[in-house]
Short mmCIF file of the C-alpha atoms (twelve columns), coordinates in Angstrom:
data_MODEL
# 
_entry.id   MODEL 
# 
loop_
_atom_site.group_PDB 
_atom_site.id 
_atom_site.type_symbol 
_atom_site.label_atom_id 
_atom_site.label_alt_id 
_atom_site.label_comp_id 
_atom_site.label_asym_id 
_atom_site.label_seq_id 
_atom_site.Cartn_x 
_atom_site.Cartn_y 
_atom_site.Cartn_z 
_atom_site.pdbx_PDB_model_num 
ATOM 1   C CA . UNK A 1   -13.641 -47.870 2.486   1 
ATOM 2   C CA . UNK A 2   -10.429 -45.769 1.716   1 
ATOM 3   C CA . UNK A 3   -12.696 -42.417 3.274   1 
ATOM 4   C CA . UNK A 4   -13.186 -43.682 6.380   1 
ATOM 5   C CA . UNK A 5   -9.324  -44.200 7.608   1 
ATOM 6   C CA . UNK A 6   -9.215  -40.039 7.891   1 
ATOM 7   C CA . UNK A 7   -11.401 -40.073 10.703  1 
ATOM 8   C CA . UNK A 8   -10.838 -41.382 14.284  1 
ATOM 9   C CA . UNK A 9   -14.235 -43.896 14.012  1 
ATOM 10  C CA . UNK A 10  -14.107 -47.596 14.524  1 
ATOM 11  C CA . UNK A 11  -16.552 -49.086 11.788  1 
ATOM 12  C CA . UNK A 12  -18.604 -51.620 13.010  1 
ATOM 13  C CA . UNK A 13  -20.657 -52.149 10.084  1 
ATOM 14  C CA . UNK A 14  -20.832 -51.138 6.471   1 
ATOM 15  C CA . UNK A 15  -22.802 -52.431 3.746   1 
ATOM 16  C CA . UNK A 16  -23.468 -51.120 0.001   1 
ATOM 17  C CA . UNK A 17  -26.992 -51.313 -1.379  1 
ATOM 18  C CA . UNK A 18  -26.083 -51.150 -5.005  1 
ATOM 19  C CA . UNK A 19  -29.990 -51.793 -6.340  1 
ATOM 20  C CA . UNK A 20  -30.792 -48.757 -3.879  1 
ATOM 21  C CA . UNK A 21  -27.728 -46.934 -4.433  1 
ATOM 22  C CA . UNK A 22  -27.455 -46.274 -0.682  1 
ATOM 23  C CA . UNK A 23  -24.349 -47.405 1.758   1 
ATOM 24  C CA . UNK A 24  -25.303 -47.552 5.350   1 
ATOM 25  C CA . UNK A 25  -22.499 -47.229 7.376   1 
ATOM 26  C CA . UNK A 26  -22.708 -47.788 11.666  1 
ATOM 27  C CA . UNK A 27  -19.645 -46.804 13.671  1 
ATOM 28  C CA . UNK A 28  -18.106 -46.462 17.105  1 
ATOM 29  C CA . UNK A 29  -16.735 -43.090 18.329  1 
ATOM 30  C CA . UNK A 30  -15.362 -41.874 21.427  1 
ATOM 31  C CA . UNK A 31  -16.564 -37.932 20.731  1 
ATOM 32  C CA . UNK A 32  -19.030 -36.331 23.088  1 
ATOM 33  C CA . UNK A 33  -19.125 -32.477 22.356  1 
ATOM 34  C CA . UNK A 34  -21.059 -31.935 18.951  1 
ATOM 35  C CA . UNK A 35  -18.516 -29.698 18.091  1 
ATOM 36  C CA . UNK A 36  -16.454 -32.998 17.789  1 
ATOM 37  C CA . UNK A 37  -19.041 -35.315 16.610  1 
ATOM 38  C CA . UNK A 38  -19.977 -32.556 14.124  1 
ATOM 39  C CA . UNK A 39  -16.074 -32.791 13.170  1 
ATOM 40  C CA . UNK A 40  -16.014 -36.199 12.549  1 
ATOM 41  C CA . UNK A 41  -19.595 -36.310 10.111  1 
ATOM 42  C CA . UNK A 42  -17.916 -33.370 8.045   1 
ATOM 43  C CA . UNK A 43  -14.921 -35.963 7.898   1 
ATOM 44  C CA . UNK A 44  -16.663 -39.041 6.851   1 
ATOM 45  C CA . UNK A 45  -19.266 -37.063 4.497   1 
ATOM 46  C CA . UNK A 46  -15.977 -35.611 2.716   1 
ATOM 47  C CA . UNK A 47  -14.185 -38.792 2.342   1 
ATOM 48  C CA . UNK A 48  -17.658 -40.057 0.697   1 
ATOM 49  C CA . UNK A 49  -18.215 -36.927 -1.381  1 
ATOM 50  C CA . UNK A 50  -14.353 -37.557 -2.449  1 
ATOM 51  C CA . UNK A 51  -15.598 -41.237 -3.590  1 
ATOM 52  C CA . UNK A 52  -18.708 -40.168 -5.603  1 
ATOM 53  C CA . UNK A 53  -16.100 -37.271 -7.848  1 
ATOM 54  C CA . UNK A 54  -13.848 -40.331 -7.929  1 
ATOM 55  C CA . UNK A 55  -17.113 -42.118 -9.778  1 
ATOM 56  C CA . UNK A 56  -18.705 -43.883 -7.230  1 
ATOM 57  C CA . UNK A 57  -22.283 -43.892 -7.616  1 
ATOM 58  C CA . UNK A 58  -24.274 -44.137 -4.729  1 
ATOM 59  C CA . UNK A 59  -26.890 -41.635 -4.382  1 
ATOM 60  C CA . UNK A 60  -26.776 -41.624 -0.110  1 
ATOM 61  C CA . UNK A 61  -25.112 -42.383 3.230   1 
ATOM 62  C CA . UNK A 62  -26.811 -42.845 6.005   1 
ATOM 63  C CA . UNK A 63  -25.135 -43.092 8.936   1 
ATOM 64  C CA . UNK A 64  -25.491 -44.255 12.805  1 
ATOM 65  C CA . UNK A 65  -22.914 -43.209 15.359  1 
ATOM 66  C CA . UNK A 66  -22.866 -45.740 18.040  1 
ATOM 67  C CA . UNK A 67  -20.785 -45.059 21.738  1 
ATOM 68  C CA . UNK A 68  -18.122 -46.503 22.582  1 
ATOM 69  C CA . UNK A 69  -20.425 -49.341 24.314  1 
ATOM 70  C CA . UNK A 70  -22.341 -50.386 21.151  1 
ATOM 71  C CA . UNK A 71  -24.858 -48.321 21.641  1 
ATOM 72  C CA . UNK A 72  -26.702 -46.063 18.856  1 
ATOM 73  C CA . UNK A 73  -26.568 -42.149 19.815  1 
ATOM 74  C CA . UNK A 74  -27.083 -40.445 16.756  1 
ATOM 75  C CA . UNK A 75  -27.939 -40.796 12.573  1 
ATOM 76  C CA . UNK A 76  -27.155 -38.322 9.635   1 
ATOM 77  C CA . UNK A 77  -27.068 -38.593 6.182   1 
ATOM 78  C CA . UNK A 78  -25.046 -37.311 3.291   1 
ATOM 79  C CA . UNK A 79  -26.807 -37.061 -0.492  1 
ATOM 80  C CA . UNK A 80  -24.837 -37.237 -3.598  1 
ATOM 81  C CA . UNK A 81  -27.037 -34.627 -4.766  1 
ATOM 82  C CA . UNK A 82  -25.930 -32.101 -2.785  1 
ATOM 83  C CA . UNK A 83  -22.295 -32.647 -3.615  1 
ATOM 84  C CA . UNK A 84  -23.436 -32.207 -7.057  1 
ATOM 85  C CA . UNK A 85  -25.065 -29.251 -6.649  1 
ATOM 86  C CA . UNK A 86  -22.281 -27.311 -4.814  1 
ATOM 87  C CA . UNK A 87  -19.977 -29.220 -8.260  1 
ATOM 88  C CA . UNK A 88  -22.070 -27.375 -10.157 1 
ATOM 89  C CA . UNK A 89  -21.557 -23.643 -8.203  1 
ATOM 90  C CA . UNK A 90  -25.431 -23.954 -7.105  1 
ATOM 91  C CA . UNK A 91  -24.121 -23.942 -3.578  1 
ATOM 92  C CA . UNK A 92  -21.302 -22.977 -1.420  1 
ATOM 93  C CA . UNK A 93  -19.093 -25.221 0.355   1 
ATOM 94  C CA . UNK A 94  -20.564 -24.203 4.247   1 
ATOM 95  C CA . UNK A 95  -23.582 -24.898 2.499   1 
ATOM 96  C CA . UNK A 96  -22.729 -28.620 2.014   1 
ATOM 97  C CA . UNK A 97  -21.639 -28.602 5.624   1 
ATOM 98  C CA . UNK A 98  -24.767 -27.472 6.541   1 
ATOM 99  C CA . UNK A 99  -26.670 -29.410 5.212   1 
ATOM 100 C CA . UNK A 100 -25.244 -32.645 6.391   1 
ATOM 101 C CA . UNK A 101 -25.416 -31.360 10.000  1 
ATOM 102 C CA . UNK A 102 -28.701 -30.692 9.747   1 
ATOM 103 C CA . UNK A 103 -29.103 -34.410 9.466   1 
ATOM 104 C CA . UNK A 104 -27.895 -35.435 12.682  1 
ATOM 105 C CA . UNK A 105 -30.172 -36.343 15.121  1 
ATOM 106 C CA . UNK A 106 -29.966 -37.903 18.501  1 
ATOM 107 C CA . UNK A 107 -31.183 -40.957 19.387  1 
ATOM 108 C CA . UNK A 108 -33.295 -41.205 22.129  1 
ATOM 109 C CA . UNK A 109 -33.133 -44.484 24.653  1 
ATOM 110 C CA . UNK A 110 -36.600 -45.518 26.478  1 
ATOM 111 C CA . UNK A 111 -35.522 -44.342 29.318  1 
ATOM 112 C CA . UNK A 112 -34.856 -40.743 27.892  1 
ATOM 113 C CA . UNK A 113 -38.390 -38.295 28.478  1 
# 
């Protein structure tokens, strides 16, 4: 996917569920601070927000950030109806932001308490 060469992620894996309308995507960054990690979601959700004006329809992303070891760290999501509704003027731009990084969520190991 075109969206995802703006960003500094490795893609391990990413598959379209056209009956569902969702693509999952799992990839690989190097990032630690949120501040970066939150830097690279706003990327990725763009690049897929660009896809969906460009007529892609897919109603979701859901996403797993993995470290640099394979590992899963964290998930978010991105919804096509958000994007519409800041298209339509129903919300503001930080809005969208905000609402996709409200998504992300760590991922906690076993050995985490």
């Amino acid at each position: 996917m075109a969206f995802l060469a703006a960003s500094s992620a490795e893609v391990d894996t990413l598959t379209v569920d056209k009956d569902a309308n969702v693509v999952t995507l799992r990839y690989i960054t190097d990032q630690t601070g949120y501040e970066d990690i939150g830097a690279e979601v706003g990327t990725i959700a763009g690049g897929y927000f660009r896809q969906i004006s460009n007529g892609w329809s897919m109603d979701r992303l859901n996403a797993t950030i993995l470290t640099p070891n394979a590992d899963p760290t964290a998930t978010w999501h991105a919804e096509t109806a958000w994007f519409e509704a800041y298209q339509d003027g129903e919300i503001e731009a930080e809005d969208l932001s905000f609402r996709v990084l409200d998504t992300l969520e760590p991922i906690r190991t076993s050995t985490e308490k």
